[in-house]
C-alpha positions in Angstrom: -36.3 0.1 0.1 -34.6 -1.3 3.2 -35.6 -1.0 6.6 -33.5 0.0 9.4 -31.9 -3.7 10.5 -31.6 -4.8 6.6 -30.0 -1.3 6.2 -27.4 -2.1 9.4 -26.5 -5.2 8.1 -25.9 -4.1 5.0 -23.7 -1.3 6.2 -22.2 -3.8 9.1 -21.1 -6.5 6.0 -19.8 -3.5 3.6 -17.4 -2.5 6.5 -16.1 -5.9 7.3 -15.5 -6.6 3.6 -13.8 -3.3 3.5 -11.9 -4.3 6.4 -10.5 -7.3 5.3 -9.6 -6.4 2.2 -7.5 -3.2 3.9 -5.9 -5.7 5.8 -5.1 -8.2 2.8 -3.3 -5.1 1.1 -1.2 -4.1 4.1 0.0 -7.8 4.7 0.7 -8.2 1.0 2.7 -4.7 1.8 4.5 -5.9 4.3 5.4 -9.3 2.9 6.2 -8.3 -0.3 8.8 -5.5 0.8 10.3 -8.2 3.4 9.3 -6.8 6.4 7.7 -9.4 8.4 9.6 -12.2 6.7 13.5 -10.8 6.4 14.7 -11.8 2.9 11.6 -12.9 1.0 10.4 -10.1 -2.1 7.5 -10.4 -4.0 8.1 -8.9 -7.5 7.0 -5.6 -8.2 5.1 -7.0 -11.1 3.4 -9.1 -8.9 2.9 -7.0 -5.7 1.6 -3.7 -7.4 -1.4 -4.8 -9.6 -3.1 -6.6 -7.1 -3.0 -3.9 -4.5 -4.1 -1.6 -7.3 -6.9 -3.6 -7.7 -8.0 -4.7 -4.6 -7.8 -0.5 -4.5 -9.9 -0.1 -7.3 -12.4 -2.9 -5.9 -13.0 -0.8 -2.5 -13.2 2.2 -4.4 -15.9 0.3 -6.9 -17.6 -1.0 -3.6 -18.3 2.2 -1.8 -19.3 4.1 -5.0 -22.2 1.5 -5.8 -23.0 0.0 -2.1 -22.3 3.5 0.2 -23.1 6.1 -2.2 -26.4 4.4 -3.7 -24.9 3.8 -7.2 -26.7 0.5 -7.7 -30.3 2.2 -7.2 -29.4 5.3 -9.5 -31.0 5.0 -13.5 -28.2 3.8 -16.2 -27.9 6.9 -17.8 -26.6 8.5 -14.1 -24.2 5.6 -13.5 -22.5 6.1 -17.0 -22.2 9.6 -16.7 -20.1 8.8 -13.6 -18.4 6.5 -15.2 -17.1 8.0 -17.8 -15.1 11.0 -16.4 -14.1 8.6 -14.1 -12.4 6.4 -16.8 -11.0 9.7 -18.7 -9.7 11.1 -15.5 -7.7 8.0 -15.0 -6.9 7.5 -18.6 -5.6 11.3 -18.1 -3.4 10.1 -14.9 -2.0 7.6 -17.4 -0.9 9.7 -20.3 0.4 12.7 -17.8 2.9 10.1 -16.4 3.9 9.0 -19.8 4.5 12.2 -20.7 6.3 13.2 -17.5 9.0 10.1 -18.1 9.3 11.2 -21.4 10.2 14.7 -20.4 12.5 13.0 -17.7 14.2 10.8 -20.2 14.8 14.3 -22.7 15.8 16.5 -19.9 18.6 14.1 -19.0 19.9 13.7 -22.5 19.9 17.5 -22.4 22.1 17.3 -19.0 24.2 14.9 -20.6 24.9 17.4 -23.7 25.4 20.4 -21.2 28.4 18.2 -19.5 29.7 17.3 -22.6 30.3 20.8 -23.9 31.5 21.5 -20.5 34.6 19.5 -21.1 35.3 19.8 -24.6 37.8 22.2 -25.4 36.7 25.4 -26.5 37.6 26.7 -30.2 39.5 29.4 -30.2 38.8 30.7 -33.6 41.1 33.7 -35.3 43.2 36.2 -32.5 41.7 39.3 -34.0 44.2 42.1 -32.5 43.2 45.8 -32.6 46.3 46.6 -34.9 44.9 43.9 -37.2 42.0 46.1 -37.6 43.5 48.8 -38.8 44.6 47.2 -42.3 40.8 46.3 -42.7 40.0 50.2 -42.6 
């Protein structure tokens, strides 16, 4: 167990860490979409995994430090961690699915405008004196 000034400074470093990564993202942000520097782009490629991981570091940081993670049993921390990993692992495969639908949809719109502008088949000009041979 801590006591109270071990407990502060823990608290006091936790927040400064947090800090400076939060600030490392938004400058990587700001950089990489060419704000503060006109004309320079970081690739996407580049730019969007390491925010999503710095993300994913805070996120790893405040479950274990803030939230007592690190003093739980095993058994609790995996239980945690697995519907965390099959929420995200659901995130995943609903966006898959959502470009796929995306992707169909537009072949479907395509189709639509297609048939729009073809010519109609006219087929046989049935006329009601026609009609009367048949009976």
């Amino acid at each position: 167990m801590l006591s109270h000034e071990e407990g502060i400074r823990v608290v006091t470093r936790g927040l400064i860490l947090l800090g400076i990564i939060t600030l490392v993202e938004v400058a990587i942000a700001l950089v990489g979409n060419g704000h503060v520097i006109h004309g320079l782009h970081l690739p996407k490629w580049v730019m969007y995994p390491v925010m999503i991981g710095f993300s994913l570091y805070k996120a790893y940081f405040i479950v274990y430090e803030f939230m007592h993670m690190k003093y739980e049993v095993p058994g609790l921390a995996k239980s945690v961690l697995l519907p965390t990993l099959l929420l995200v692992w659901g995130i995943i495969a609903f966006f898959q699915e959502g470009g796929s639908w995306r992707h169909r949809r537009e072949q479907i719109n395509e189709k639509n405008k297609e048939n729009m502008a073809a010519p109609k088949p006219t087929g046989f000009n049935v006329t009601p004196a026609d009609t009367k041979s048949f009976m």
